[in-house]
C-alpha positions in Angstrom: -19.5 -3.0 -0.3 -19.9 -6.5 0.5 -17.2 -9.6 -0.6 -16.9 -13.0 -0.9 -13.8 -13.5 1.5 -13.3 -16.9 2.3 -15.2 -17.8 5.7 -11.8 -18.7 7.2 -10.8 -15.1 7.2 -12.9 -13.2 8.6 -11.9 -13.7 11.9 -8.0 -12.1 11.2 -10.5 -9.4 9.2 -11.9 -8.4 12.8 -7.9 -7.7 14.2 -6.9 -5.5 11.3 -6.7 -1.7 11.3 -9.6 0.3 9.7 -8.9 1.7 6.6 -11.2 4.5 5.5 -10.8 7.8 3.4 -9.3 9.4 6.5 -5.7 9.4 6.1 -3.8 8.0 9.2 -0.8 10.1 10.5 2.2 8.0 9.3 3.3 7.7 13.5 -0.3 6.3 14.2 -0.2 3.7 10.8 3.2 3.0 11.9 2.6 1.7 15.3 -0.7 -0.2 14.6 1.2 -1.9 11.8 3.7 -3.1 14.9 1.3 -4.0 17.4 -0.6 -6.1 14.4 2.1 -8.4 13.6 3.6 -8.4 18.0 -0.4 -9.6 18.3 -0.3 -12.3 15.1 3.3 -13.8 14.8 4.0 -14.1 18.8 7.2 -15.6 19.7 9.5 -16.3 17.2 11.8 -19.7 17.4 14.5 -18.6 16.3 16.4 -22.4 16.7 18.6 -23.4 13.8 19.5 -19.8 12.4 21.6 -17.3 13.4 21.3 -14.0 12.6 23.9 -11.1 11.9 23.9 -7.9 11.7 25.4 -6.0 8.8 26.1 -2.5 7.1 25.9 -1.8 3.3 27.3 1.6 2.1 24.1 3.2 0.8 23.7 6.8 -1.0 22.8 8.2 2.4 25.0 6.7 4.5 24.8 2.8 6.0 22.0 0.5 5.4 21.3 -2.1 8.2 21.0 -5.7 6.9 19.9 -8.7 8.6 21.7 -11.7 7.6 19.9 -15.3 8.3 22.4 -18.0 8.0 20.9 -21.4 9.0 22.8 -24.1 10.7 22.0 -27.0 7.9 22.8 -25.1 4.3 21.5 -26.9 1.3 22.6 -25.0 -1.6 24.8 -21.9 -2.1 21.7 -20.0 -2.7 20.2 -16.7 -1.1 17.3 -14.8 -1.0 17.7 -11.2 -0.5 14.0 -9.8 1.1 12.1 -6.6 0.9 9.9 -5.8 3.4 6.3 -4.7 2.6 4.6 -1.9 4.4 3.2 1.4 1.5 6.5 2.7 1.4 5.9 4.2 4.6 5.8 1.5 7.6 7.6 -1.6 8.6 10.6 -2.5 9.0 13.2 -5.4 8.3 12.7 -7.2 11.7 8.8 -7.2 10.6 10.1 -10.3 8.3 12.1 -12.2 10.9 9.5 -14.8 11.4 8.9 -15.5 7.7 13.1 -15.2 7.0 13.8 -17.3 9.9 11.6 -19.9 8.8 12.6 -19.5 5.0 15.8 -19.9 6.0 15.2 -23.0 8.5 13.5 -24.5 5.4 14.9 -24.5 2.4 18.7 -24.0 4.0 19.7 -21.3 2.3 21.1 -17.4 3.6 18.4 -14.8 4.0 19.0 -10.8 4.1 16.9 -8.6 5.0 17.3 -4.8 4.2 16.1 -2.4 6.3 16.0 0.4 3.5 14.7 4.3 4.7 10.8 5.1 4.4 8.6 7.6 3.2 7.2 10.3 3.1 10.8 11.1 5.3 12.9 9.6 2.6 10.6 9.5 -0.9 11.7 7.9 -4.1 14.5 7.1 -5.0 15.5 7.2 -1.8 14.3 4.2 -0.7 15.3 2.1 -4.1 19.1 3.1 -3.7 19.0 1.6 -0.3 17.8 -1.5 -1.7 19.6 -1.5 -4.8 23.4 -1.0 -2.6 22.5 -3.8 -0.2 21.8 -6.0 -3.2 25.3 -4.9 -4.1 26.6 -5.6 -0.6 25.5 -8.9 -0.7 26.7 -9.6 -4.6 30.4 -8.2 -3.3 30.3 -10.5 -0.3 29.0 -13.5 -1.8 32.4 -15.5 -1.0 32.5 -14.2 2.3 28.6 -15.6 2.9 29.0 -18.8 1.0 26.6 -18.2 -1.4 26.9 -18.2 -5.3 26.5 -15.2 -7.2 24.5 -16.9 -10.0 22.4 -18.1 -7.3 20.6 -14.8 -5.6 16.7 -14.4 -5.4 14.8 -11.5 -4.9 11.7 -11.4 -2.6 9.2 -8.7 -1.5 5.6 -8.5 -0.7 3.1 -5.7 -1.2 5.3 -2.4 -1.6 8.2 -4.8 -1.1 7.5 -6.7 -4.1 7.1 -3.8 -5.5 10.6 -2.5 -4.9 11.9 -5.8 -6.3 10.2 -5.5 -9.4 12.2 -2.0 -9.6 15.4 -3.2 -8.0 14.7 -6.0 -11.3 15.2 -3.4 -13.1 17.7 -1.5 -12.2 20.0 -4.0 -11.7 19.7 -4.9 -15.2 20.1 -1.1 -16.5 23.2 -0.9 -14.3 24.4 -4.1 -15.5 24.6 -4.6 -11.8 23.9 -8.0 -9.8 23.0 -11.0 -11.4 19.8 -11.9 -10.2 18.3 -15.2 -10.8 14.6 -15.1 -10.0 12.5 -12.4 -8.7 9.7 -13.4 -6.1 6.5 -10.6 -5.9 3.9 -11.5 -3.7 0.9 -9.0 -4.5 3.5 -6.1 -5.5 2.3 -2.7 -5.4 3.7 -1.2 -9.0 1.1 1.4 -10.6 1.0 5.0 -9.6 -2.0 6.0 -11.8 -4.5 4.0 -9.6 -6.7 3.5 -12.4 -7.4 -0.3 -12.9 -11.2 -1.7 -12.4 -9.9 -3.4 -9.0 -8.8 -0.3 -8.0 -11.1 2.0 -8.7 -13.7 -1.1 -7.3 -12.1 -1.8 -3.5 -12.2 1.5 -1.9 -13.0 -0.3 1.6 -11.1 -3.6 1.6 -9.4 -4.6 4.7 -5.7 -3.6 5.1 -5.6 -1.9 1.7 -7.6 -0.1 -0.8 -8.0 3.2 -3.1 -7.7 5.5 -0.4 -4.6 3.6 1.5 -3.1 3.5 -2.1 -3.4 6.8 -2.7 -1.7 8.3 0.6 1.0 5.0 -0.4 2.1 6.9 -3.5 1.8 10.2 -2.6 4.0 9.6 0.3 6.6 7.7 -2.1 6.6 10.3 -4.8 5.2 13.2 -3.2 2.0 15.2 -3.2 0.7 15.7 -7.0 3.7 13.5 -8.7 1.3 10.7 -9.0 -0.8 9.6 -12.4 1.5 12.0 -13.9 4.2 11.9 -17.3 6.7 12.7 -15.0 6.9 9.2 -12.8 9.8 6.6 -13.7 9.7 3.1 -14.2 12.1 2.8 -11.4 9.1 4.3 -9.2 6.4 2.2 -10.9 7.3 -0.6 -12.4 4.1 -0.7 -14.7 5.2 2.6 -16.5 8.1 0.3 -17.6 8.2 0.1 -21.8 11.0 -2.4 -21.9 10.7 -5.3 -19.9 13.0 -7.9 -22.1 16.1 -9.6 -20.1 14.1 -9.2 -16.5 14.8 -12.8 -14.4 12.0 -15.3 -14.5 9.1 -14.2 -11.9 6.7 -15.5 -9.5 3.8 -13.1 -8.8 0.6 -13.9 -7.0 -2.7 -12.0 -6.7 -5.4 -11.9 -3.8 -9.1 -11.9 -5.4 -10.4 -8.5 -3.5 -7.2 -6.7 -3.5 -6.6 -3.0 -5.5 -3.5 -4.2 -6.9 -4.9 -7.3 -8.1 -5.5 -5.8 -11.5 -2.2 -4.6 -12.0 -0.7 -7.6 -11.0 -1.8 -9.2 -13.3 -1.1 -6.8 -16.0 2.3 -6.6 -15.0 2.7 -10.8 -15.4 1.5 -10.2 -18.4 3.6 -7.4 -19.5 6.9 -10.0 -18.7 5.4 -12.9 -20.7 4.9 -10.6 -23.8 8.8 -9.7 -23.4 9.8 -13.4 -23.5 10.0 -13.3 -19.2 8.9 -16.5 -18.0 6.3 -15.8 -15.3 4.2 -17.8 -13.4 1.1 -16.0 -12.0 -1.6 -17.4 -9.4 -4.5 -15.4 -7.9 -5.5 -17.0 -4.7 -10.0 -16.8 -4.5 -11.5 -15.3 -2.1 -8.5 -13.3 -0.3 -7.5 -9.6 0.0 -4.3 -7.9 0.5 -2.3 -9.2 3.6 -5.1 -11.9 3.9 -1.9 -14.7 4.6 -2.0 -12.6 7.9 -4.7 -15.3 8.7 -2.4 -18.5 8.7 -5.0 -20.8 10.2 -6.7 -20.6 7.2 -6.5 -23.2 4.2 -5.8 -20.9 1.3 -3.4 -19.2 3.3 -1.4 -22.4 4.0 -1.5 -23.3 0.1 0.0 -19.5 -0.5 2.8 -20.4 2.2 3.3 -23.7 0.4 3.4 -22.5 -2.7 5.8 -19.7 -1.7 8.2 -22.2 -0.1 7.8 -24.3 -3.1 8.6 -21.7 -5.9 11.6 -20.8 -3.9 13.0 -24.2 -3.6 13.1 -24.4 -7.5 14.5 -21.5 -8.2 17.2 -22.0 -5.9 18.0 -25.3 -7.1 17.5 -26.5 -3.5 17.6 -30.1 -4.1 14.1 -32.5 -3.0 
């Protein structure tokens, strides 16, 4: 199938792994993933921030955390970060050049949560993980100077995802306040059935078939599109969204989860969640992979932008 990308990015288009119907053992996706961002972030300047390491106690034992504190702080805000990757790759140092930066930026402490991945550690493995650093840092707040009124969830792809689900969960457990949840292109529907999914079965980086090994890794063969999947999995399946945090949530043009995306923005405005949405023309999933490119650099704007007033960081 052919698509209108923007000209700008087909040149990152050229880098990325093939996705086709053939599913990719999870040790081959895993290292191409690496060697994809080692190729496209380089060296990271790390000037300005230091980082420490931490442990959370999790249901399975510790979860590592990567703490970003910046030398300049503005506000006594964090953002606590998700990493993307299917459920199945990545990790939390995959983020350090975006955290660092974030960090750098809008002076404010970044943690990073290296939760457990499937199909090793399925759902709701790798939500608990998520859900007791969240804790962690909620319990700690005084200790990391930051207000507890004042924390910010972030995640892109599958980790946008699991902050839509941490969302709620937290607010189910009446556990941490969160004050704003970030979901860059967020992977939330099991049942694969929306017109952009069914559509993009050959995009680059992700599509129908990528999607499907994503959730049958996550929930395990034959779970998904069935009664039996929780909100907490999928965040679409969620009847009640009322009392969520205010949400940012951004859509890519040729993307599978576009469609649901946008559902799901919609689903929080109807229950009196205020949302602000923007699909970005001409992109696919990951395309902000390509940060030469102007849409991309609008995207990172925007991010950086969206953050800073939900933080309160001041101008």
């Amino acid at each position: 199938m052919t698509y209108a990308f923007d000209p700008e990015l087909l040149p990152t288009i050229d880098m990325l792994p093939k996705r086709t119907s053939v599913v990719v053992p999870v040790e081959e996706s895993r290292r191409q993933i690496d060697e994809l961002f080692s190729s496209l972030i380089g060296d990271i300047d790390r000037t300005g921030v230091e980082l420490v390491h931490e442990e959370a106690p999790g249901p399975a034992g510790a979860v590592p955390l990567r703490i970003f504190v910046p030398d300049v702080r503005t506000t006594r805000g964090a953002v606590y970060d998700v990493h993307g990757g299917g459920f199945t790759v990545g990790s939390a140092a995959m983020d350090d050049a975006a955290n660092i930066a974030m960090a750098r930026e809008l002076g404010v402490v970044v943690v990073s949560v290296e939760y457990r991945l499937a199909p090793e550690t399925p759902f709701p493995g790798p939500l608990e993980d998520c859900y007791a650093g969240l804790v962690w840092v909620a319990e700690n707040t005084e200790r990391l100077g930051i207000d507890p009124a004042n924390i910010v969830i972030h995640g892109v792809s599958a980790g946008g995802g699991l902050c839509a689900a941490l969302a709620l969960l937290a607010r189910d457990r009446g556990g941490p306040a969160i004050a704003f949840q970030y979901l860059g292109v967020p992977e939330l529907d099991d049942r694969l059935a929306t017109t952009s999914m069914q559509s993009y079965v050959d995009t680059p980086l992700w599509n129908l078939p990528a999607a499907e090994n994503s959730w049958d890794s996550y929930l395990g063969k034959g779970v998904r599109g069935t009664a039996d999947v929780s909100p907490y999995a999928a965040p679409s399946r969620a009847t009640d969204l009322t009392g969520l945090p205010p949400a940012y949530i951004s859509a890519m043009q040729f993307d599978p989860l576009r469609d649901e995306d946008i559902a799901y923005a919609q689903g929080l405005l109807a229950a009196g969640v205020t949302v602000e949405l923007h699909l970005f023309p001409g992109t696919f999933h990951g395309s902000m992979l390509a940060v030469g490119a102007a849409v991309s650099k609008r995207e990172a704007a925007e991010a950086i932008a969206v953050l800073r007033r939900a933080l309160k960081v001041p101008d």
